[in-house]
N, C-alpha and C positions, 0 to 999 in steps of 0.2 A: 504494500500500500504506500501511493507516493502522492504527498500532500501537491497542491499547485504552488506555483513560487510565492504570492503574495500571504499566503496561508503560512510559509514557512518560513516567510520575514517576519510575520506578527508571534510565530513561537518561540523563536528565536527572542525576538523581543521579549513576551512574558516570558522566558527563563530566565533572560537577563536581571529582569525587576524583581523575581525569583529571590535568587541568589544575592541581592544588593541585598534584600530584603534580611537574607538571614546573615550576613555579614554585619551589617548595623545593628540587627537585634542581638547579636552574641558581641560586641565589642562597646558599644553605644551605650552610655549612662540615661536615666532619667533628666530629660529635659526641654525646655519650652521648642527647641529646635528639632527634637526628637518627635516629640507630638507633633507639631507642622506636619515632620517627614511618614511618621506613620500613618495621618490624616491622610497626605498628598498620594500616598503607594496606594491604595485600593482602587484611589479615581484613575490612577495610570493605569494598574492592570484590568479594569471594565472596561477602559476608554479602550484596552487593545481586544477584548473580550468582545467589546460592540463591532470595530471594524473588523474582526474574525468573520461575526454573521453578518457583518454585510455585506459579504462576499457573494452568500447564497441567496440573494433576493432575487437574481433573473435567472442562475443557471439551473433551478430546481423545477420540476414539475407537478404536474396537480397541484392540491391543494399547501404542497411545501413551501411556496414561495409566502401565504399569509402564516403560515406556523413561523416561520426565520422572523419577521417583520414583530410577531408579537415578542419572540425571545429575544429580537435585539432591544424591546420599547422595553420588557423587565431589565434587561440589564443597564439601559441609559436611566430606567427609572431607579435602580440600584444604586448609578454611580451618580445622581443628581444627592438619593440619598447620602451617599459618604461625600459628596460634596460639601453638603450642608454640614457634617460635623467638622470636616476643616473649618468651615465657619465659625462653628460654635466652640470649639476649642482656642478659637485666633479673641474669641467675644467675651470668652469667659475670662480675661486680664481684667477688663473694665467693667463689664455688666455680668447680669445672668439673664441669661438665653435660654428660651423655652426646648427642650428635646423633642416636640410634638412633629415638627416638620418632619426632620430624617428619620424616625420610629415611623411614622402616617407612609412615607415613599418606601421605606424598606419591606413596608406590609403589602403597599400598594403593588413590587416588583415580584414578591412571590405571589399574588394572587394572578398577575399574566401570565408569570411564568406557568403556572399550574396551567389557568385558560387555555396557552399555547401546544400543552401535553395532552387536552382532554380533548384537542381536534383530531386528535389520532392520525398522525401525519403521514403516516406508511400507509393509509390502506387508500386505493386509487379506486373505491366506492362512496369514499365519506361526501356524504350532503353538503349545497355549497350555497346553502341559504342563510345569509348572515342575522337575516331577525332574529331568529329563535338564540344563536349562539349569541347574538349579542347582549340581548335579555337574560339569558344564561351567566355572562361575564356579571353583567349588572348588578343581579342578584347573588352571585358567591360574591361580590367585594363591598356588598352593601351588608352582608351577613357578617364578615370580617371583622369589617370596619367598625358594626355594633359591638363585637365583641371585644375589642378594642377599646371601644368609647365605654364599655360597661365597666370594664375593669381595671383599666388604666388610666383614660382620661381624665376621672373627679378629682384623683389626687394632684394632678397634676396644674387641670385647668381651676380646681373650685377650692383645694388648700395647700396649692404650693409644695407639698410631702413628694419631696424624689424618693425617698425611705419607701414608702408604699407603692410608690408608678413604677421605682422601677424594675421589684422583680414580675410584676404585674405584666409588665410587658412583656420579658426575656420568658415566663412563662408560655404567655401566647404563641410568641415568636417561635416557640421549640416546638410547641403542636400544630400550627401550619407547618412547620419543616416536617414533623413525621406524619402530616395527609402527602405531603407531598415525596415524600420517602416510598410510604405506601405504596401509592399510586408507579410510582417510577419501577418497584419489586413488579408489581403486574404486568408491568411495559417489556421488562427486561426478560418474565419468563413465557412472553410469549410471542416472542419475536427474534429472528435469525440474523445473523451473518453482520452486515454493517449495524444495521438497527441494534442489533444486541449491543454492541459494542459502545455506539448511543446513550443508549437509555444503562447501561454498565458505567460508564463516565459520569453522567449527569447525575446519578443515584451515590455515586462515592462524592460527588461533589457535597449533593444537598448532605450526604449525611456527617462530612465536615464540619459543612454550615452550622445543622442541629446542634452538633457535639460544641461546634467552637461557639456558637450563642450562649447554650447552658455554660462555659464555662467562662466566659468575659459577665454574665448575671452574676456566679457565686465568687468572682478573684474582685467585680466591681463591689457589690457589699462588703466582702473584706476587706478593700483599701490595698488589695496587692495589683489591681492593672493599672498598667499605663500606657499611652500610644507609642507602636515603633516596636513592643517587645515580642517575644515569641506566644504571645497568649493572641496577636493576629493573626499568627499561621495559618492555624486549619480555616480562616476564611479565607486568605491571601492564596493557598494551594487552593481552593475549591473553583477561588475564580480563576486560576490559572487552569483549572482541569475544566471552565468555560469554552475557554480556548479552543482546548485541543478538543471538546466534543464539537465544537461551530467548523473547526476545520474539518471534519469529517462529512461534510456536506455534501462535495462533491460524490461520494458514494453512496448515498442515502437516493434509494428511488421508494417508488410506492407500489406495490404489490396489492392483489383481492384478498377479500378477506374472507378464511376459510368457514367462521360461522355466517349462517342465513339471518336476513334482518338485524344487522348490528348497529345499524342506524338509528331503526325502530327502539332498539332494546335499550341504544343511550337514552333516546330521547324521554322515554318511560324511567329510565332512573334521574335523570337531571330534574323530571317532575317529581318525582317520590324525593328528590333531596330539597329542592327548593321549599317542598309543603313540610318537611322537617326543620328547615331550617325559622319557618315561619311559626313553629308550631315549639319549636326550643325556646324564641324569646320570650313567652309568658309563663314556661316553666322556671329561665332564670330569674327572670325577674321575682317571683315568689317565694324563690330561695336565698336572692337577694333579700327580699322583706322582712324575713325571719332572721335572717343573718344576724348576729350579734355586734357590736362596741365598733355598728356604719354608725357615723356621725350624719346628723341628719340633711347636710346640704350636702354628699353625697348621695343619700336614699332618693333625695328628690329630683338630683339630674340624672340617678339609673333609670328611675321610672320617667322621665321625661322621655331619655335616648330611648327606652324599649316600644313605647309606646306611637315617636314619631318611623321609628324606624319599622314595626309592623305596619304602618298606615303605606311609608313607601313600597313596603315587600310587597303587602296585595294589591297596591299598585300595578306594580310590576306584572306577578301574577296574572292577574284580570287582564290586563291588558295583552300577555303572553295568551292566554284564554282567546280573547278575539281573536287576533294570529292564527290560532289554531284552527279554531271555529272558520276562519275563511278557506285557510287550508283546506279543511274537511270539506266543504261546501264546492271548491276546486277540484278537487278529488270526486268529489260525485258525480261531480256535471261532464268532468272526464271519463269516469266509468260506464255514467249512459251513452254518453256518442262510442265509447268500446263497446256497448253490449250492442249499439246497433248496428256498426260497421262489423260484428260481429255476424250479426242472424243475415245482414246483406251476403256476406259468405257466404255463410251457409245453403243460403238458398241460391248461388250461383254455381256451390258445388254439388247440389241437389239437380240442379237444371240439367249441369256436368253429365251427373250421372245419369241421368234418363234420356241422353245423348249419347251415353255410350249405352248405355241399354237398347237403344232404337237401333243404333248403330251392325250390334253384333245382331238383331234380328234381319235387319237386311241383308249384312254380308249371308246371313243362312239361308233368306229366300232366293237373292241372287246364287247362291251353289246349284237349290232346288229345282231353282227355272232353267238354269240353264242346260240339266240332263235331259229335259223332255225336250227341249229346242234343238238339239245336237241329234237327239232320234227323228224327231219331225223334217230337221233337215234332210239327215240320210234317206229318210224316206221319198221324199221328196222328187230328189234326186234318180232315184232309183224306178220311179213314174216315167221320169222323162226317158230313160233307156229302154223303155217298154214299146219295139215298133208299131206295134198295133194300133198305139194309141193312138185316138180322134185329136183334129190340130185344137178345138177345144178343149180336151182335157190336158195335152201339155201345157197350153196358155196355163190354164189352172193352176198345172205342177212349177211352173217358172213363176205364178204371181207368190204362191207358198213360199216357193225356196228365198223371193225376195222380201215376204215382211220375215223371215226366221233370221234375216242378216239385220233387217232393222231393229228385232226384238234383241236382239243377241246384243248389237251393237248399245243399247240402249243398258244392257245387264253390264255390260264391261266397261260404260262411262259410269253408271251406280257404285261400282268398284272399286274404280280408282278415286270417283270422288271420298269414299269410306276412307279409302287409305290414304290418302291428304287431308282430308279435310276443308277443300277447296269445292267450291262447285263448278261442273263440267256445262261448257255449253253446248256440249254435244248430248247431253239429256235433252234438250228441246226436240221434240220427233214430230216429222210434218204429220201432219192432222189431214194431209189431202185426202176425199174421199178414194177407197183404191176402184177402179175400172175394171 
């Protein structure tokens, strides 16, 4: 397997940032010049992560080229995220800066990136109707996002407490990383050859990720992280194993998909997950209510978030509902002009057949006719050799022998027309009275 040149400038590249990376972090003291530099590494290696996949945006087919497009918007949405905490580490000398922005883009880049996976990019049958998937995106990062807003935000936006937002968060963060882990085991054991190899990369990647989030959550409450050290690794390798899965592009085609209806069968679970997720917020929130030592202007912006956020989900929903409901109505209207261009067949191949049924009974009468016409002839014939005979009755035997050449002739143009299927104009038989 031999990457294409520009592919193998940008790995080259991310190894390089690589290795700078672990050279500074084993020699490098804690310090404001270190954080800059640790801040600034993760937007270098996205930034080469992004131009990786954007290599495959025209040379893919089917539906690959919109899978590349949303896995490169996760990763620029990723690297807009550690953007913002360069910011907020350069802000943190003078002021205190909210962590809302880069937590909100880092959730927002695994929710595409998921989006991206659940188009099922290999299979060169997937549906390329973008309502239903977009409504689909809509609702997983409006689900997200509540969940986020439920458990994280209060502290953050309504008392100030990082003490509570922020393992609140790094919690979350770790259970989107294993839906999206999950989902990746699926991918990887049922798919071959380059695709394994894919979704094999991208699955070691997120579960980097997982591992290095929960571990920058429990080294940040203890006061042992700082930016630039080795505790950014396992993000720093995962995005580098971005790389090398987006340069794999060029060998990614799309194949059919060996189950029947897998179209249908997402679509029917993306609905049983949407009505779950719709149907979880008024169970959290209730467990929220009992919850013990919530201070009360948290309890009232949980039930605020849960209850705007159901109103948008069925939103959503319903309006997915019409969608469908037209679809269905599409679908029908379709089925009956199939069922009539249907019965039109049928009765053309009906017609067919009682065409050929007529068919094989003439070719049997023509057989029939034409033994006694062939004896009629001989006989005939056989008149006329008779010296005896009165010049009336040879007349006679010579007018015989000439309609038994016209009857004859008229069996043999019946014939051939059978056996073409053309009609003979030599079936028109004069009609003159005979003399």
């Amino acid at each position: 397997m031999s990457f294409s040149l520009r592919h193998q400038v940008y790995l080259y590249l991310a190894s390089g940032l690589m290795v700078l990376h672990l050279i500074v972090a084993a020699l490098a003291k804690p310090s404001f010049g270190l954080t800059m530099f640790g801040d600034a590494l993760p937007c270098a290696l996205l930034l080469v992560a992004f131009l990786t996949t954007r290599e495959n945006f025209r040379r893919s087919p089917g539906i690959l080229p919109v899978f590349w497009k949303l896995f490169a918007a996760g990763l620029f949405c990723m690297m807009v995220s550690e953007g913002y905490w360069f910011y907020y580490d350069a802000l943190k000398r003078s002021a205190h800066p909210s962590p809302v922005p880069g937590d909100a883009l880092f959730l927002l880049a695994n929710v595409i990136i998921l989006s991206a996976i659940a188009l099922r990019p290999q299979s060169a049958t997937v549906g390329r109707d973008f309502r239903f998937r977009g409504l689909d995106f809509a609702l997983l990062t409006l689900w997200w996002f509540t969940l986020y807003g439920y458990y994280g935000l209060p502290w953050q936006l309504v008392l100030h407490e990082f003490a509570h937002y922020n393992p609140a968060y790094y919690v979350l963060a770790f259970i989107q990383h294993l839906v999206i882990v999950t989902a990746l085991i699926f991918l990887w054991r049922r798919n071959r050859e380059a695709w394994r190899s894919f979704y094999a990369l991208l699955l070691l990647a997120f579960v980097l990720i997982a591992g290095g989030t929960l571990l920058l959550g429990i080294s940040i409450d203890r006061g042992w992280y700082y930016s630039g050290s080795f505790y950014d690794t396992p993000f720093l390798l995962s995005v580098y194993l971005f790389s090398f899965a987006a340069a794999l592009g060029p060998f990614l085609g799309t194949h059919e998909e060996l189950a029947p209806n897998r179209e249908l069968v997402q679509s029917v679970w993306t609905a049983r997950f949407a009505m779950m997720g719709i149907l979880s917020l008024p169970i959290i929130a209730l467990f929220g209510f009992y919850e013990k030592d919530i201070p009360s202007p948290v309890a009232t912006f949980r039930l605020r978030l849960v209850f705007g956020a159901m109103t948008l989900l069925g939103a959503l929903v319903y309006w997915k509902l019409i969608l469908l409901a037209r679809e269905l109505g599409r679908l029908v209207r379709l089925t009956k002009a199939s069922i009539k261009s249907l019965k039109e067949v049928q009765l053309q191949v009906a017609h067919a057949e009682k065409l050929v049924a007529l068919g094989r009974l003439a070719a049997g009468a023509t057989h029939e006719i034409s033994n006694p016409l062939t004896a009629i002839l001989g006989y005939s014939e056989l008149l006329t050799d008779i010296p005896s005979l009165s010049p009336d009755d040879r007349q006679d035997a010579h007018v015989i022998r000439q309609q038994v050449h016209r009857a004859q002739a008229a069996v043999n143009s019946l014939r051939d027309t059978l056996r073409s299927g053309q009609p003979s104009p030599s079936l028109a038989i004069d009609k003159k009275p005979v003399s």
